[in-house]
C-alpha positions in Angstrom: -3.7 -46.6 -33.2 -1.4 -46.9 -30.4 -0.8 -44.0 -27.9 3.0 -42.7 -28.1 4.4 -43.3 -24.9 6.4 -40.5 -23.2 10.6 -41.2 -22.9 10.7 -39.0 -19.7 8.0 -38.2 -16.6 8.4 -35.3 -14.2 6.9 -33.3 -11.2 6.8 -29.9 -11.2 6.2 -27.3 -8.9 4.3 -24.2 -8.5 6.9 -22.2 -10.2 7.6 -24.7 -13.1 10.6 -25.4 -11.7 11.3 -29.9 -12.1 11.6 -31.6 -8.9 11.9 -35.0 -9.9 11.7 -36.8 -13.7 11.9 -40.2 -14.2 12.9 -42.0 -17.3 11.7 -45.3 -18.5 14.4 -48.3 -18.3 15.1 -49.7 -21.5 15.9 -53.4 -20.3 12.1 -52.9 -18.5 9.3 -52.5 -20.1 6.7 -51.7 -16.9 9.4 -50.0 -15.6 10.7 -46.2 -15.2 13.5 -45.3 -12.6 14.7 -41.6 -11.6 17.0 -39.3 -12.9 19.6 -38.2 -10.1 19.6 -34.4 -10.1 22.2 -32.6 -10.5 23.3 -30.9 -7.0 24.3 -26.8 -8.2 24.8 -23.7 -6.5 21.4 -22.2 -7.9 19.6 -25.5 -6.2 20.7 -24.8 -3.5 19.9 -20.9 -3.7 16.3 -21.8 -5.2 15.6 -23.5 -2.0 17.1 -20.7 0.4 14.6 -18.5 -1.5 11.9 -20.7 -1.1 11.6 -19.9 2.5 11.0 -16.4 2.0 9.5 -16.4 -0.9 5.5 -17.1 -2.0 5.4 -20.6 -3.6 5.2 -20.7 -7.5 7.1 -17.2 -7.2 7.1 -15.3 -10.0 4.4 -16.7 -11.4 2.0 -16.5 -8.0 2.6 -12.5 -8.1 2.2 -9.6 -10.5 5.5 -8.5 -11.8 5.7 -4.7 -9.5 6.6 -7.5 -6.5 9.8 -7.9 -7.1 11.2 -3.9 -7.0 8.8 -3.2 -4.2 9.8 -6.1 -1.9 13.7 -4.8 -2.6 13.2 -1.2 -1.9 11.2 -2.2 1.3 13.4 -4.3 2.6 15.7 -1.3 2.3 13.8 0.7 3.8 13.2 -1.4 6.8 16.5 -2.3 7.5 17.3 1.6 7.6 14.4 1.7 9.9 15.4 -0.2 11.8 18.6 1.5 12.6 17.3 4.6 13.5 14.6 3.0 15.4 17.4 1.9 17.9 19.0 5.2 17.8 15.8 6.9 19.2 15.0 4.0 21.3 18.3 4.9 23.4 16.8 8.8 23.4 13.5 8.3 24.7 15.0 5.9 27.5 17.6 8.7 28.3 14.6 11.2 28.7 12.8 8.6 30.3 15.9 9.3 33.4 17.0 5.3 32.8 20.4 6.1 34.1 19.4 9.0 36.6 19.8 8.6 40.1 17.3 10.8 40.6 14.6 9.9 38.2 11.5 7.7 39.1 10.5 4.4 37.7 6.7 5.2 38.4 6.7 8.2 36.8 8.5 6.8 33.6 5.4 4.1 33.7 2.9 6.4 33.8 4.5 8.5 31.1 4.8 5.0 28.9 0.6 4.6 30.3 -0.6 8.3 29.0 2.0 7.8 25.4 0.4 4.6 24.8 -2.8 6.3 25.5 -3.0 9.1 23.3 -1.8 7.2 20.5 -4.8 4.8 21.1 -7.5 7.4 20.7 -5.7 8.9 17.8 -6.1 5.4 16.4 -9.6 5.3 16.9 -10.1 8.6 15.3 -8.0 8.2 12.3 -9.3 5.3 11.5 -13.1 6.3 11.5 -12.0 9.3 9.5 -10.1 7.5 6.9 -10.3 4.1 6.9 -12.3 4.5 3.7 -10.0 6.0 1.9 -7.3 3.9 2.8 -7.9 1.3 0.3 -8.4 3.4 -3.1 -5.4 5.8 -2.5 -3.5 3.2 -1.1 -0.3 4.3 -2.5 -0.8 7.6 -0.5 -0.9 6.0 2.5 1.6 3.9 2.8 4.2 6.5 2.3 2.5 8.9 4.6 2.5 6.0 7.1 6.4 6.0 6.8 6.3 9.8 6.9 4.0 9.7 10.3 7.2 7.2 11.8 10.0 9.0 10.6 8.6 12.2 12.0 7.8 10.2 15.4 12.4 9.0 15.8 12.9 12.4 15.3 10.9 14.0 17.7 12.0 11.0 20.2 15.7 11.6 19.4 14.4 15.6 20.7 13.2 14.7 24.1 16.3 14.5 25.8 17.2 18.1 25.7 13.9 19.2 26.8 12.5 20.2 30.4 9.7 18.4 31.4 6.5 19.2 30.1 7.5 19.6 26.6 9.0 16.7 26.7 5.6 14.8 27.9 3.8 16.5 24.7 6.7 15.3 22.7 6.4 11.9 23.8 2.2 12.0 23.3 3.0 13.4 19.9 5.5 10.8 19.0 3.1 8.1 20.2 0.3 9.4 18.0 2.3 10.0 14.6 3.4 6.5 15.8 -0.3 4.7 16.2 -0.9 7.0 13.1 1.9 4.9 10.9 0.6 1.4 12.1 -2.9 2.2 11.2 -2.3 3.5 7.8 0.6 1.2 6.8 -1.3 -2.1 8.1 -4.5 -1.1 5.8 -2.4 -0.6 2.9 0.1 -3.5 3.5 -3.8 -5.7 3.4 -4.3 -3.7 0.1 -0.9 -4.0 -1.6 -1.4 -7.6 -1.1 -4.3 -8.0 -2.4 -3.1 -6.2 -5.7 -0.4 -8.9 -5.4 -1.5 -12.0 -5.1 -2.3 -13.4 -8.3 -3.6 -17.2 -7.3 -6.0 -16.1 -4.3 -2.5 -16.3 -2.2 -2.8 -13.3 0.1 -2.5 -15.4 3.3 0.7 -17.5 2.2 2.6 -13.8 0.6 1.4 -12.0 3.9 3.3 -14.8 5.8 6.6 -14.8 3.5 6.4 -11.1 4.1 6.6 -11.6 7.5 9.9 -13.6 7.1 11.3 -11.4 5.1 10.8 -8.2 7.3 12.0 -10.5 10.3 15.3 -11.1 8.5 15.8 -7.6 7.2 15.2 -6.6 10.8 17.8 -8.8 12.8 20.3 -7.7 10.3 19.2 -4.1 11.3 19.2 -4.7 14.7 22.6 -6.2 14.6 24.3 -3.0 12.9 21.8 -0.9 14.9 23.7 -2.5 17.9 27.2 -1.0 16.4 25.5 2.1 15.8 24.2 2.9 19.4 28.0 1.9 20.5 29.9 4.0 18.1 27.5 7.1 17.9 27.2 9.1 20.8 27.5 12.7 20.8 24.2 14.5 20.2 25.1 15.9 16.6 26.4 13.0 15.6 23.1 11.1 16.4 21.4 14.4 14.5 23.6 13.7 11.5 23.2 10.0 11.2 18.9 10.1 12.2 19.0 12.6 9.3 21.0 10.1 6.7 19.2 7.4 7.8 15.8 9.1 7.4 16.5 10.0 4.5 17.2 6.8 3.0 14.4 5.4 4.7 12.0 7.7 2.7 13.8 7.4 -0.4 13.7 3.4 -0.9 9.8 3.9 0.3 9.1 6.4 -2.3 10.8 4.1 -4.9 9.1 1.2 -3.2 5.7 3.0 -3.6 6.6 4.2 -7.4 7.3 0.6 -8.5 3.6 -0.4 -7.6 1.3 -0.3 -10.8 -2.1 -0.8 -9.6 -4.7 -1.6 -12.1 -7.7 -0.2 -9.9 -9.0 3.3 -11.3 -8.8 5.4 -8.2 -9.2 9.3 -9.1 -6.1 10.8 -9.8 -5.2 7.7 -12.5 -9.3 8.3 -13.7 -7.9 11.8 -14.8 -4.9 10.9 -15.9 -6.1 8.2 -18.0 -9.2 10.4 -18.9 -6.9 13.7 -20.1 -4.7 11.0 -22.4 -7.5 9.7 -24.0 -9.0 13.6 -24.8 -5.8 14.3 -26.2 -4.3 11.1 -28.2 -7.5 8.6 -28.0 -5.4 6.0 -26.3 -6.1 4.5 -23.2 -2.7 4.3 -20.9 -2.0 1.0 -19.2 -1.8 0.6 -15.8 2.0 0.1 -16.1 2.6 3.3 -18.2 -0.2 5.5 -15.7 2.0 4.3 -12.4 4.9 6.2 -14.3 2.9 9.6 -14.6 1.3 9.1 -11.0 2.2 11.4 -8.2 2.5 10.1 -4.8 1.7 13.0 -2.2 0.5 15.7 -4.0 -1.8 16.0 -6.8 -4.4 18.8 -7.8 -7.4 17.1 -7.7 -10.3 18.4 -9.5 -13.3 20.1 -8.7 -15.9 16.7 -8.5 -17.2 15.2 -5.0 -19.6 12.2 -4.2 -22.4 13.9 -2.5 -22.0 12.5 1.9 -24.8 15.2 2.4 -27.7 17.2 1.6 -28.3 19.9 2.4 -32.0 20.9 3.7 -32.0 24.3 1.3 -31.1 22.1 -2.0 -33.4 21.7 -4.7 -33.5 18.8 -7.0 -34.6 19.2 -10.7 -37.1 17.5 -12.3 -34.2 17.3 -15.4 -32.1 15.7 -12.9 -34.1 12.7 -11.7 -35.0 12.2 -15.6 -31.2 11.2 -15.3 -32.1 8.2 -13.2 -34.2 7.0 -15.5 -31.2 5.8 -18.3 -28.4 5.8 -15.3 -28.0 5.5 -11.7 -26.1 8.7 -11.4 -26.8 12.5 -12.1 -24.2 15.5 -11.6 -24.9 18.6 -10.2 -23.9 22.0 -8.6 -24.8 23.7 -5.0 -25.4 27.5 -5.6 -22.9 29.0 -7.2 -20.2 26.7 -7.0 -17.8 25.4 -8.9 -17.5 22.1 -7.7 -19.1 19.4 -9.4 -21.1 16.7 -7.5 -22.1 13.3 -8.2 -25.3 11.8 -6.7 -26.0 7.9 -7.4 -28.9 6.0 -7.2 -29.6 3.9 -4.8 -28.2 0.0 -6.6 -25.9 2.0 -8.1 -22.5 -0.7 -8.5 -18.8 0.7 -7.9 -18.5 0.6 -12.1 -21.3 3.2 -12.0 -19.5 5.7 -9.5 -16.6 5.5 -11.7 -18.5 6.0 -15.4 -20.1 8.9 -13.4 -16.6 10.0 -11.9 -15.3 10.3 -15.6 -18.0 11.6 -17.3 -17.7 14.9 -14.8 -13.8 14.6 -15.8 -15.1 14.5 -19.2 -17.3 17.8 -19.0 -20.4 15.1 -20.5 -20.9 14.9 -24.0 -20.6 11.4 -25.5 -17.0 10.8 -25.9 -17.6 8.0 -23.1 -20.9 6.7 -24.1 -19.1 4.5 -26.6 -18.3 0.8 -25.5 -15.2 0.8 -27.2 -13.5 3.0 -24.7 -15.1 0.5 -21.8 -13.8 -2.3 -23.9 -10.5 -0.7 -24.1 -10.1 0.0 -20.6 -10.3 -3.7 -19.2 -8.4 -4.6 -22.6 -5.3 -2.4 -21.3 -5.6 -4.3 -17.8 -7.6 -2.2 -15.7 -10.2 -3.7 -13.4 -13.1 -1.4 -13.8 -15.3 -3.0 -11.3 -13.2 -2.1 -8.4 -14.8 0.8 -6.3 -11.9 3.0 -5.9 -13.1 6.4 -6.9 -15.3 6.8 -3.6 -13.2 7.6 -0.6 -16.4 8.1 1.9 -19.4 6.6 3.4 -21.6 5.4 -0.2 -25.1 7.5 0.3 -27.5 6.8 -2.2 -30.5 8.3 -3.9 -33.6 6.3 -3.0 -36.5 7.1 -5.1 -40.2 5.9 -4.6 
């Protein structure tokens, strides 16, 4: 039987998209020649967006890219702008202008700024840099929060005498080490989430083009800006609008994200659905009900230390004989808290996470509700319910 053999050939893309086809000649038999394509105004557009966008886009990303790359190029372009605006208030308190100020002494203040916010680095991220990852949603917002509270205190400095102004300066240059510590980690984390082909490299660069677009466009109406606005409420008014759009497309920007790792707040809200209705939310419908900054978290810890005075049970270690977890109380508190075995994986910290949402019983002993979870999209064997160092319980 012979093989049929095809009328047209192409090549396609990452995308899908056709780049070439060829057709075989009829007066040839060996032969296939190629179809012109047909020049358009969406060719043309396709390969504008190319440049900034990750190859095989949409198909190389998860489907939350597209609203969160708009809303943060919004909010960087309003950035942007009022980042020029308190540029040109810092340099005024700086004395650039002033007869009478002193170029040493506006180093030196630049020297002890740059300083403080380098130790405040350091700090922050030893403290958090765990918990970075897993609330990563958090954090990125509060990164933007840390800058816009940074212009505003820089647009503050001229009107104040010396001294305060040096602390306001320190402060702005912490808030401002702050933002770039937690917005880098959770820029690496977003992109991980994603990257659908392993292409976290090649969207990190696009990113970069993007942003550096978005930001010469801001730069360029940042330049009208700094020439129209002058008096000092009407730089108030405008650092106010502009700040205030800055944090609006973040939020949104942040919102759009559906993350399918299990961090605690969507453990309990996934956990309290299924209690109540025996459905198991998808990540998409669980980024809908999440909240952003705050959020009363329950009463349940990961154990970071031990104290001298506790006493372990013989009932508890018989716990580590079927799991690599046990939950338990200090004293009289109220707070639950987890301790896991030593081997114990990130999928364990989590079943023990929602068990103590879950009050025990057996409501998650059954595999179906395991099954259901991955079934709904969620990657249960991300560790994102442990925002600490991991101590385990070695036992001999």
């Amino acid at each position: 039987m012979e093989r049929p053999i095809p009328k047209v050939v192409g090549v396609v893309d990452e995308s899908g998209a056709v780049v070439c086809a060829y057709r075989k000649d009829e007066n040839k038999d060996e032969s296939w020649r190629a179809v012109p394509r047909k020049k358009t105004l969406s060719n043309y557009a396709k390969a504008l967006f190319d440049v900034f966008l990750p190859a095989g886009y949409p198909h190389s990303v998860t489907l939350d890219y597209k609203p969160y790359q708009i809303y943060d190029s919004l909010q960087a372009f309003s950035s942007t702008i009022a980042g020029m605006l308190s540029n040109r208030a810092v340099l005024q308190g700086m004395g650039v202008g002033d007869a009478g100020s002193s170029a040493t002494g506006a180093v030196l203040l630049s020297v002890l700024q740059d300083s403080t916010g380098r130790i405040a680095t350091i700090v922050f991220a030893h403290r958090f840099g765990q918990a970075i990852e897993p609330e990563c949603k958090f954090y990125r917002f509060a990164a933007d929060l840390f800058n816009d509270t940074a212009l505003l205190l820089d647009v503050l400095t001229p009107a104040l005498p010396t001294y305060p102004k040096i602390m306001t300066l320190c402060a702005a240059g912490i808030l401002r080490s702050l933002c770039g510590v937690a917005a880098g980690a959770a820029k690496a984390s977003l992109s991980a989430h994603f990257a659908k082909n392993g292409n976290i490299a090649e969207l990190n660069a696009k990113d970069s083009s993007q942003e550096t677009v978005i930001t010469l466009m801001g730069m360029l109406a940042g330049s009208l800006f700094v020439r129209v606005v002058e008096g000092r409420l009407a730089v108030w008014c405008w650092m106010f609008i502009l700040v205030g759009i800055h944090l609006w497309t973040n939020y949104q920007a942040v919102r759009s994200v559906q993350m399918r790792t299990l961090n605690r707040q969507r453990a309990s809200i996934v956990i309290n659905e299924y209690r109540e209705t025996g459905v198991v939310l998808r990540p998409d419908q669980v980024a809908r009900k999440e909240l952003i900054l705050l959020w009363n978290a329950p009463a349940i810890c990961f154990c970071r230390a031990f104290p001298q005075q506790m006493q372990l049970k013989t009932s508890d270690l018989d716990h580590l004989r079927d799991k690599n977890f046990f939950i338990m109380s200090f004293g009289m508190s109220p707070e639950k808290n987890i301790v896991l075995k030593e081997g114990a994986t990130p999928q364990d910290a989590l079943r023990a996470y929602m068990e103590a949402l879950a009050n025990g019983g057996d409501m998650l002993d059954d595999g179906q509700f395991w099954k259901a979870l991955s079934s709904a999209g969620w990657d249960i064997d991300a560790g994102a319910v442990e925002t600490g160092p991991a101590m385990r319980l070695v036992m001999d």
